[in-house]
C-alpha positions as CSV (number, residue, x, y, z in Angstrom):
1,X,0.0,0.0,0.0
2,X,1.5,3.6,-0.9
3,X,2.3,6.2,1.6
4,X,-0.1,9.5,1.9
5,X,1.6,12.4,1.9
6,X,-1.6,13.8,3.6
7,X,-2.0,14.7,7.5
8,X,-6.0,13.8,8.2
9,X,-7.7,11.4,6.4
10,X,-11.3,9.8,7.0
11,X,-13.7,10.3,9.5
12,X,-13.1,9.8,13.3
13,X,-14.2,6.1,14.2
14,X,-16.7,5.9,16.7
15,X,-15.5,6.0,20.0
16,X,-17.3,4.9,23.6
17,X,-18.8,7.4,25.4
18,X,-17.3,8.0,28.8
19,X,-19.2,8.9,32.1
20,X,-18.1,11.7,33.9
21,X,-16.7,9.9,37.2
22,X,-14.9,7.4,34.8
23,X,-12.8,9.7,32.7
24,X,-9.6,10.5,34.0
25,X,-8.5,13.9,36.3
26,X,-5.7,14.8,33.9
27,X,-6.2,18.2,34.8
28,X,-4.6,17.8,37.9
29,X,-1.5,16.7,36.9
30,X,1.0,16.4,33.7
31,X,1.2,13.8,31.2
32,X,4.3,12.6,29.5
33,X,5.4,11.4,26.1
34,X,8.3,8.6,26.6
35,X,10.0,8.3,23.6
36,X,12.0,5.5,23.9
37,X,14.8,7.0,21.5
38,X,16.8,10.3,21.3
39,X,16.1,13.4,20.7
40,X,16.5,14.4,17.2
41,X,15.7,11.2,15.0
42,X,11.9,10.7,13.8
43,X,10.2,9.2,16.5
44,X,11.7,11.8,19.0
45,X,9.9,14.6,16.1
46,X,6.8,13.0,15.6
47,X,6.4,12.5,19.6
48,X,7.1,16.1,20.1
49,X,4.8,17.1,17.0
50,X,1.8,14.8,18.7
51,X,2.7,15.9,22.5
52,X,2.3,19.9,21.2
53,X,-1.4,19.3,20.3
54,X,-2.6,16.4,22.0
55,X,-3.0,17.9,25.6
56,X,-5.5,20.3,24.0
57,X,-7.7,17.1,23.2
58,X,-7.3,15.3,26.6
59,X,-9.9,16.1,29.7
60,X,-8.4,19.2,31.8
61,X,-6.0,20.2,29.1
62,X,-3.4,18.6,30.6
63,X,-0.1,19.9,30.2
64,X,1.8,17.8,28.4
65,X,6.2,16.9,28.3
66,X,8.2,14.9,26.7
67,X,11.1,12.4,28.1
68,X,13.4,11.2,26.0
69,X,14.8,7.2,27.0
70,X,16.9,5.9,24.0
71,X,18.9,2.9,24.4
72,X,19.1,-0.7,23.2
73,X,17.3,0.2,19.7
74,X,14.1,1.0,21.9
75,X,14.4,-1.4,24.2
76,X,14.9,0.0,27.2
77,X,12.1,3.2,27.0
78,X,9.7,-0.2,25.9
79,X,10.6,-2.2,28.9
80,X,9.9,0.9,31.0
81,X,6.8,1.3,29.9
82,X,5.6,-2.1,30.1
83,X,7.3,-3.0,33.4
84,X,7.4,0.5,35.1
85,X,5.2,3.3,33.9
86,X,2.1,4.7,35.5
87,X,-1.1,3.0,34.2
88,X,-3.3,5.7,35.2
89,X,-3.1,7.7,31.7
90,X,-0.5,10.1,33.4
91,X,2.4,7.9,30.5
92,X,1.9,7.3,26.9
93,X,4.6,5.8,25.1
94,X,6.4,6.1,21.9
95,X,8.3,2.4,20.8
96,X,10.1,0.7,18.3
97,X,8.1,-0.3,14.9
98,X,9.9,-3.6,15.5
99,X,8.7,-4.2,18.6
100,X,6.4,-7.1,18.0
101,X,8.8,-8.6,15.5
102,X,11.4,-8.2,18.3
103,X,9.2,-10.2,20.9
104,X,7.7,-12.7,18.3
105,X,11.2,-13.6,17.4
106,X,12.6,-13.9,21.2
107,X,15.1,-10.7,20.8
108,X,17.2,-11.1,24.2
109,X,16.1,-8.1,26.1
110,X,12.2,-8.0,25.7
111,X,10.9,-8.3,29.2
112,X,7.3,-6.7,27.4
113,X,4.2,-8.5,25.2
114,X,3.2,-5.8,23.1
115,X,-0.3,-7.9,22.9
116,X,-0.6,-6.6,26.1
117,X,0.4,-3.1,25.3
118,X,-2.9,-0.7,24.8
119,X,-2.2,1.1,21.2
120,X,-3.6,4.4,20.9
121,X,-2.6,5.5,17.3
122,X,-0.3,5.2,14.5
123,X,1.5,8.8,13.1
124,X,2.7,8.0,10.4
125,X,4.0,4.7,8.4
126,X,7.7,4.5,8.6
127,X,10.1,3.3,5.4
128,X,13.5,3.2,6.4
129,X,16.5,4.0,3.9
130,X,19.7,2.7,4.4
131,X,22.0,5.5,2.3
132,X,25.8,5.7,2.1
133,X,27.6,8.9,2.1
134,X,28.9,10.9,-0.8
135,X,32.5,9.9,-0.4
136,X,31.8,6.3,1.2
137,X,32.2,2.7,-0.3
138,X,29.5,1.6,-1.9
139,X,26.9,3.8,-3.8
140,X,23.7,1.3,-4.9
141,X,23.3,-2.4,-3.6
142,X,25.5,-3.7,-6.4
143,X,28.2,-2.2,-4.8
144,X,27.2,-3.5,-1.9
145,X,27.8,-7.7,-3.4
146,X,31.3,-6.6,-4.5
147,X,33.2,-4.3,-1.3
148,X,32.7,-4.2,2.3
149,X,30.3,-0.9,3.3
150,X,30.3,-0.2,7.3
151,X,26.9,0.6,8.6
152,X,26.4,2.3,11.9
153,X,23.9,-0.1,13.8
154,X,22.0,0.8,17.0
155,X,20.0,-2.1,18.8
156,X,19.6,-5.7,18.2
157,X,15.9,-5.4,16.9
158,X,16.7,-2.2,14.7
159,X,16.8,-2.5,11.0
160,X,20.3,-1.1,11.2
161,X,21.3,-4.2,12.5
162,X,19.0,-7.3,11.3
163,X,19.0,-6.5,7.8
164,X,22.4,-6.1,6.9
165,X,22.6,-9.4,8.5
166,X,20.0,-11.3,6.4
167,X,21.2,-9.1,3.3
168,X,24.6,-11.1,3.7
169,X,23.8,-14.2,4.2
170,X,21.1,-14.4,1.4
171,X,22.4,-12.3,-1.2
172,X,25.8,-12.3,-0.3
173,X,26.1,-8.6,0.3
174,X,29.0,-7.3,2.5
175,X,27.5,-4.9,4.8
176,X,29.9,-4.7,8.6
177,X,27.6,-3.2,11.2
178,X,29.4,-1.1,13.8
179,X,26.8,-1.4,16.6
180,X,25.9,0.6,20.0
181,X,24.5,4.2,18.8
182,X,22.0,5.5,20.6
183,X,20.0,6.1,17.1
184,X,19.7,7.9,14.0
185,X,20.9,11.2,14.6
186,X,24.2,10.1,16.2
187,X,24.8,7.4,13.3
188,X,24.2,10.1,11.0
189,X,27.2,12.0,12.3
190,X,29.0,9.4,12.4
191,X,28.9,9.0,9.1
192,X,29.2,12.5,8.0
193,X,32.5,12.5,10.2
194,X,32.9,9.3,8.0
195,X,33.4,6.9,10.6
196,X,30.9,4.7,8.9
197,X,30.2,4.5,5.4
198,X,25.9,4.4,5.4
199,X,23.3,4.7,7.8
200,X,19.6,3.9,8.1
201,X,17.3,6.7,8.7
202,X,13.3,7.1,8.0
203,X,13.2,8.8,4.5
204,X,10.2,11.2,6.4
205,X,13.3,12.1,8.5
206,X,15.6,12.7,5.4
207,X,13.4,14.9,3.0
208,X,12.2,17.2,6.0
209,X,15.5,17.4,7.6
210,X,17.9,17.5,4.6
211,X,16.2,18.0,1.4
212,X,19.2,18.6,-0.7
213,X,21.3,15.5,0.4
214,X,19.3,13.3,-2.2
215,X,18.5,16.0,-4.6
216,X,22.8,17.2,-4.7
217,X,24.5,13.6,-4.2
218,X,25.3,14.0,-1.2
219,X,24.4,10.7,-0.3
220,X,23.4,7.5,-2.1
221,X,20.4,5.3,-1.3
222,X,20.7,1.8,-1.2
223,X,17.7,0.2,-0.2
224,X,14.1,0.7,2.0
225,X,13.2,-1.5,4.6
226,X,9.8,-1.9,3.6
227,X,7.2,-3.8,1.7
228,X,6.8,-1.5,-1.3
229,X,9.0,1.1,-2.6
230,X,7.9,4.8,-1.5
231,X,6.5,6.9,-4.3
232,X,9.3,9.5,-3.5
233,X,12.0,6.4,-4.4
234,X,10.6,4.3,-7.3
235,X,14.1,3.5,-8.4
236,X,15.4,2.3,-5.2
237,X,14.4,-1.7,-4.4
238,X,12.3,-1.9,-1.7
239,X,14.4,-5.2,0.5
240,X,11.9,-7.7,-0.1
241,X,12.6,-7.0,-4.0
242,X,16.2,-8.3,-3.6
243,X,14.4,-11.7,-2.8
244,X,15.4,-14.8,-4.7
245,X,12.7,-16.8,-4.2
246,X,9.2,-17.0,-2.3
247,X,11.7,-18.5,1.3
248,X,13.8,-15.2,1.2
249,X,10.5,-13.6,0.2
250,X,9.0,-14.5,3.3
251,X,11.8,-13.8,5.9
252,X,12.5,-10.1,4.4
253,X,8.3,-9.6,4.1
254,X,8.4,-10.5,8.2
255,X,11.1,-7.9,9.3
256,X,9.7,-5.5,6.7
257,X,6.4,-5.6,8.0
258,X,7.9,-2.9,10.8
259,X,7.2,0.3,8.5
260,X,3.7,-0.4,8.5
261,X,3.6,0.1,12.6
262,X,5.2,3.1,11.8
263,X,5.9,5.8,14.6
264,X,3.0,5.1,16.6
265,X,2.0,5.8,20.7
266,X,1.1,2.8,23.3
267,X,-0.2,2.8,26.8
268,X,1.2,0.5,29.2
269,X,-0.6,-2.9,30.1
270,X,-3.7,-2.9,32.3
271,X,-4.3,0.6,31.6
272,X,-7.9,0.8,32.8
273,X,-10.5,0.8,29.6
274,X,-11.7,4.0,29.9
275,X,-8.6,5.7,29.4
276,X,-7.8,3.6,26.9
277,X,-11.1,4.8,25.0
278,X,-10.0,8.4,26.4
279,X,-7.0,8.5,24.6
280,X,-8.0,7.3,21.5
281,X,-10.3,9.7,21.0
282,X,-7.8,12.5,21.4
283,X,-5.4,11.0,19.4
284,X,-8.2,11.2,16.5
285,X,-8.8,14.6,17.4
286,X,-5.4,15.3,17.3
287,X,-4.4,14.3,14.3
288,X,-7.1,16.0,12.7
289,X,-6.5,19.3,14.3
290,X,-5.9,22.0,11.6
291,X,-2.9,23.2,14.1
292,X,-0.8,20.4,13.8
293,X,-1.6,19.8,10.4
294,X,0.1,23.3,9.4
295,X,2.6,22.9,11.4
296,X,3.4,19.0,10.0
297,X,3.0,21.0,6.5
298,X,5.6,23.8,7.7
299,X,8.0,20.7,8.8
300,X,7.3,19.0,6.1
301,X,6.4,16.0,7.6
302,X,4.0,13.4,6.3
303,X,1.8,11.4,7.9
304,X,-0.8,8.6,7.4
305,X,-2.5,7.6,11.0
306,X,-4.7,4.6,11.4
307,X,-6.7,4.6,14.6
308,X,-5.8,2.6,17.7
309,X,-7.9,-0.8,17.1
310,X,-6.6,-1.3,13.4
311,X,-3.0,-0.6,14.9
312,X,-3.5,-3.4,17.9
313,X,-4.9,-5.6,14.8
314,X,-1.7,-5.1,12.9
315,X,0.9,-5.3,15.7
316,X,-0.8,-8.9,16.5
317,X,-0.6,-9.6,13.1
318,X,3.3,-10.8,13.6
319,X,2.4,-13.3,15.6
320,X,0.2,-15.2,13.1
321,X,3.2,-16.1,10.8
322,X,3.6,-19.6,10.4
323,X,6.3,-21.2,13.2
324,X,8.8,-22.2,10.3
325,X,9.1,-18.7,9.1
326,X,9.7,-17.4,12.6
327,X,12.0,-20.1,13.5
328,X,14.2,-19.5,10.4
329,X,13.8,-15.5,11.2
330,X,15.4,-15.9,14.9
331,X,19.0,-16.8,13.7
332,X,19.0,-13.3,12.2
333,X,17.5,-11.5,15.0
334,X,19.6,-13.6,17.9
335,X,21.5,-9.7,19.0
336,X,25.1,-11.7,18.0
């Protein structure tokens, strides 16, 4: 399915009506957006984009902050708020799109069931570009059979990491991912200090931060992590196009499926059901608020959000792929 460049679509699904004594006293208090990245990538911009407007829409008018918790490719801001965090609507959480891939494939680390996890809304889908710098090794994925291209990597569930991996050892490519950044934006100066030779970075990220880097050469793209190619990249393979047959097909289609979660926000577990209902609702209203769409416009950020229910729908998804694919999938995402 293509990407909409568009920043409300459809009409707001019907949402349960709460009673008065059942929705929640945010006015009393603040709530926070835990991103569980860095500031500066995409899913630190699209929290803070969301977390401007979405107090407005909330009972009380909360006010609303953001707290950043990167590490472990997500990991650890995920575990937090599945293990930690207030379940009283005072926390709502930004994770990885791999999170359910992560868990379904027994990713050392995951202490969370994202089954459990109460979705409220996707942003925006998320296709990730790994691109190579102007002066690196390696310009298009045929380079990338024939020389060794180093790619800065961040945690063991991240794309950085996992498909360079399954890129090698099914198509023979010779990608050497340097691991441990925090995310994105210190892997991309990494690499324009040219301690690495590519880096992978949401192309939302790319064209509103730096426009001219695909337009003047300034770097190369290789390939998106995703199940179709973005309308802005026709040219560039989408990684389950590199497939060799239906096997490789199916293992690429798995840890592809991740840009369809997208940047998205989750309560914790056991996050009573009214809040739940309470949040979805003002995640709807946010999105469709003509504020945050002109100010998405001015950042030049896209977005195409699907509603909380069709997002719990999709993250459970992962887990209905058949055992043999998953099995087959774990020696790629083991974190060795």
């Amino acid at each position: 399915m293509l990407r909409k460049t568009v920043f409300a679509i459809g009409l707001l699904a019907a949402t349960p009506h709460l009673h008065a004594q059942d929705a929640p006293a945010f006015a009393a208090r603040s709530v926070t957006v835990l991103i569980a990245f860095e500031p500066g990538g995409s899913y630190d911009v699209y929290g803070r984009l969301v977390a401007r407007f979405l107090g407005a829409h909330l009972p009380g008018k909360p006010n609303v902050i953001v707290q950043n918790m990167p590490g472990a490719g997500g990991l650890i801001g995920a575990n937090n708020l599945y293990e930690v965090a207030a379940r009283d609507g005072s926390v709502v959480g930004e994770i990885s799109q791999t999170a359910a891939i992560g868990q379904a494939l027994s990713t050392p680390g995951v202490r969370y069931d994202v089954r459990k996890f109460n979705w409220v809304g996707r942003m925006t889908s998320n296709v990730q570009l790994m691109h190579s710098w102007k002066t690196a090794n390696g310009k298009n994925m045929d380079d990338a059979l024939k020389m060794e291209i180093i790619v800065a990597g961040t945690g063991p569930t991240s794309s950085s990491v996992v498909f360079p991996k399954i890129m090698n050892d099914l198509l023979g490519t010779k990608f050497r991912v340097v691991p441990g950044f925090q995310g994105a934006a210190s892997a991309t100066l990494a690499m324009e200090r040219r301690e690495v030779d590519a880096v992978v970075r949401p192309w939302s990220e790319i064209k509103a931060r730096n426009p001219d880097w695909v337009r003047d050469g300034v770097i190369h793209p290789l390939v998106q992590f995703s199940l179709s190619r973005h309308p802005d990249l026709p040219k560039i393979p989408a990684v389950v196009d590199l497939a060799r047959d239906e096997r490789q097909r199916q293992l690429l289609s798995l840890f592809a499926s991740g840009s369809d979660v997208g940047n998205a926000l989750v309560l914790p577990p056991n996050t009573p059901a009214s809040i739940v209902a309470t949040y979805r609702k003002a995640f709807q209203e946010t999105m469709s608020d003509p504020q945050l769409i002109d100010e998405a416009r001015r950042l030049v950020l896209e977005a195409d959000w699907i509603d909380g229910e069709k997002l719990q729908k999709l993250t459970e998804s992962v887990f209905d792929v058949s055992p043999d694919v998953i099995e087959r999938a774990k020696v790629y995402n083991s974190g060795q």
